[in-house]
C-alpha positions in Angstrom: 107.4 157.8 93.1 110.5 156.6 93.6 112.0 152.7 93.4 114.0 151.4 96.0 115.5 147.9 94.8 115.8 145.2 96.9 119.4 143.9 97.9 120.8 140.2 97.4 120.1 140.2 101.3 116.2 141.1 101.0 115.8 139.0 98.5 117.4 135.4 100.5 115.1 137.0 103.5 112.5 136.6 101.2 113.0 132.9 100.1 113.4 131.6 103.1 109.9 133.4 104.9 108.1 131.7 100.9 110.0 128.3 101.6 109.0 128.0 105.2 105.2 128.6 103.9 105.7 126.7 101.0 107.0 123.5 103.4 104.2 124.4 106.2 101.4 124.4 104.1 103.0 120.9 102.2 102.3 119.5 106.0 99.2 120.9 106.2 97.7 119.3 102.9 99.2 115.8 103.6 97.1 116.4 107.1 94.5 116.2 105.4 93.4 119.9 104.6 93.6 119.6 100.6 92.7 123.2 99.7 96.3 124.4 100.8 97.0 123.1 97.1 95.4 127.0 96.8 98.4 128.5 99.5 101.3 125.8 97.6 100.2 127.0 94.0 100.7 130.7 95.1 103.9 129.7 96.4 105.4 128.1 93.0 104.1 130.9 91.7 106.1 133.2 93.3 109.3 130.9 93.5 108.8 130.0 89.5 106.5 131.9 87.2 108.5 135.0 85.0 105.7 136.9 82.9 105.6 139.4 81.0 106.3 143.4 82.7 107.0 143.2 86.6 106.4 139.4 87.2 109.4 137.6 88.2 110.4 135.3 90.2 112.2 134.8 93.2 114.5 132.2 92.3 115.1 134.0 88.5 116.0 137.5 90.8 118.0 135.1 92.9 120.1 133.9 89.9 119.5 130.2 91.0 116.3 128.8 88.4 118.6 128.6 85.7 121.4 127.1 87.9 119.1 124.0 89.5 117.7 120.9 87.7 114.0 119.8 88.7 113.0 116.5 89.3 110.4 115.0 87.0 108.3 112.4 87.6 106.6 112.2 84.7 106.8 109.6 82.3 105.2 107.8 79.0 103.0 104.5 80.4 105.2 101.4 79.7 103.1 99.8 76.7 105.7 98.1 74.5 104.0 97.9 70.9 100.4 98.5 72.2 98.6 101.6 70.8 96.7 103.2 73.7 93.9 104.7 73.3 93.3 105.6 76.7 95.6 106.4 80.3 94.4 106.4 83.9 95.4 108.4 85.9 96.2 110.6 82.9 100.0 111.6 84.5 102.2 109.6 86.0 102.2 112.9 89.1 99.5 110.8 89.9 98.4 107.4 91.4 95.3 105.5 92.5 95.4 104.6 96.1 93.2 103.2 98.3 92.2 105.1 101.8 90.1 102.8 103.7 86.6 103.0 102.2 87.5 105.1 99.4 89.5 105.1 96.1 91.3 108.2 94.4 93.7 109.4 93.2 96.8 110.7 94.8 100.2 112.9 94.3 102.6 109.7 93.4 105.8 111.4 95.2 108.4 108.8 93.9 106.5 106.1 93.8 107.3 104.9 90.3 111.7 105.5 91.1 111.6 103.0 94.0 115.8 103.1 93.3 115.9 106.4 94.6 117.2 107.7 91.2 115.0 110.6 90.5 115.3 111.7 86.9 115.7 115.8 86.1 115.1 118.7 83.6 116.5 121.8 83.2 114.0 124.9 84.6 112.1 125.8 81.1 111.5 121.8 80.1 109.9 121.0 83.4 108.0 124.3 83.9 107.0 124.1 79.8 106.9 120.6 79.4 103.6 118.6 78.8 102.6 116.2 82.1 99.7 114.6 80.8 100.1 111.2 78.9 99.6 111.7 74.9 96.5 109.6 74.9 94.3 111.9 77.1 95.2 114.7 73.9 95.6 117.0 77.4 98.0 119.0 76.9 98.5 121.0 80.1 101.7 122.1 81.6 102.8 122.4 84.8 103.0 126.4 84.5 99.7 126.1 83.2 98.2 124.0 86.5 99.9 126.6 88.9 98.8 129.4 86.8 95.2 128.8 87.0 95.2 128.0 90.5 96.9 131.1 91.5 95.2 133.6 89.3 91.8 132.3 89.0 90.7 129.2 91.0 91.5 130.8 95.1 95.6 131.1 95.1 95.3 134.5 95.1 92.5 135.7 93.2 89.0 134.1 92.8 87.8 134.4 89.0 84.0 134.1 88.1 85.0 131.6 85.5 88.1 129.7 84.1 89.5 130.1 80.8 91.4 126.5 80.4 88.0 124.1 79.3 90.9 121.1 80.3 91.7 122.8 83.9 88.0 122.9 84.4 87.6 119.4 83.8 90.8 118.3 85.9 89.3 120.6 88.6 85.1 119.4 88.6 84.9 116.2 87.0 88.4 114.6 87.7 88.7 112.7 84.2 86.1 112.2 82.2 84.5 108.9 81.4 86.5 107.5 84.3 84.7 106.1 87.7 86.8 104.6 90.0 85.5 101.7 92.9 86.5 99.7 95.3 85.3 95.8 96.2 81.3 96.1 94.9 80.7 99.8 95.6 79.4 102.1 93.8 82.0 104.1 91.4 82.1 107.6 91.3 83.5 109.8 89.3 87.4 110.6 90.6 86.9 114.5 91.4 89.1 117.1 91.5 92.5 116.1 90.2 94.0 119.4 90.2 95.0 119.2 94.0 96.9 116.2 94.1 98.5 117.4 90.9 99.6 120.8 92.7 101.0 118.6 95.6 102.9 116.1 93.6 104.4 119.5 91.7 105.2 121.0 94.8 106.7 117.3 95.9 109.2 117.8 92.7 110.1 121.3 93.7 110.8 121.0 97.3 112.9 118.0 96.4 114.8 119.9 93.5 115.0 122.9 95.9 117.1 120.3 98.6 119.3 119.0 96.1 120.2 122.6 96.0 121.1 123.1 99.6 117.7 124.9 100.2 
């Protein structure tokens, strides 16, 4: 069967229907519905992740990945000569908030760069690049997070089992050996982290993805 390649003009068609999903279901989740972190991980997917044989991205086809720098917001704990032996939340994508009776954890946005100076990193050191603070000995990326969440936890495929033991944790448990409370309540463990990790990912893309007249 033949192959009919796409032109430069399909292709722009093309990111702007997956940005205009990408940014709708960004609204959704911060309404509230937190399994869109499923519908953005497919979207960074398509827009980032280059495998091996057909996979490629939009943005690589598009010539503009290696072209853009991507905001990162994560950074090493600020603990001067202290040796620490353990982080929460374990990334700095992440912060603990409180939402009326109940404590979690939540995509930080740009909380921690309150002067509006948003550090960045060309495509391969933020896609490749550890997020997780040394101490947790986690060693996920953030091409590892999407990965699993589009191929095997709901993006767009639902595996009978995952193969990251670290995702899984993230994804059930939250952190382990952590319980977060509030005033006298009872803790409980943190949850899923992997969501709010997604969003906060999605947060640095989209804000990249501006920068860049998108």
């Amino acid at each position: 069967m033949p192959k009919y390649a796409k032109s430069q003009h399909d292709l722009e068609i093309e990111l702007e229907e997956q940005l205009a999903a990408f940014r709708s279901s960004m609204k959704q989740y911060d309404s509230g519905h937190q399994w869109e972190a499923k519908r953005i991980a497919s979207s960074i997917y398509i827009l980032c992740f280059d495998g091996s044989g057909r996979t490629k991205s939009l943005l690589g086809m598009l010539n503009r990945k290696q072209k853009m720098q991507f905001v990162n917001s994560r950074h090493e704990p600020d603990v001067g000569k202290i040796k620490v032996a353990f982080v929460s939340p374990p990334t700095s994508l992440l912060m603990i908030r409180s939402n009326g009776d109940k404590t979690a954890f939540h995509p930080a946005f740009g909380y921690n760069f309150k002067d509006g100076q948003l550090p960045t990193l060309a495509f391969s050191k933020w896609w490749d690049g550890r997020i997780f603070h040394p101490a947790t000995e986690i060693s996920l990326s953030r091409k590892n997070i999407i990965f699993s969440a589009r191929t095997q936890d709901g993006g767009a495929h639902v595996d009978d089992h995952l193969t990251d033991l670290n995702y899984r944790i993230l994804r059930t448990i939250g952190q382990a050996n952590v319980m977060l409370s509030i005033g006298g309540q009872t803790s409980e463990p943190p949850g899923n982290l992997v969501w709010p990790i997604i969003r906060q990912i999605a947060w640095e893309l989209d804000q990249s993805l501006m920068a860049s007249g998108f």
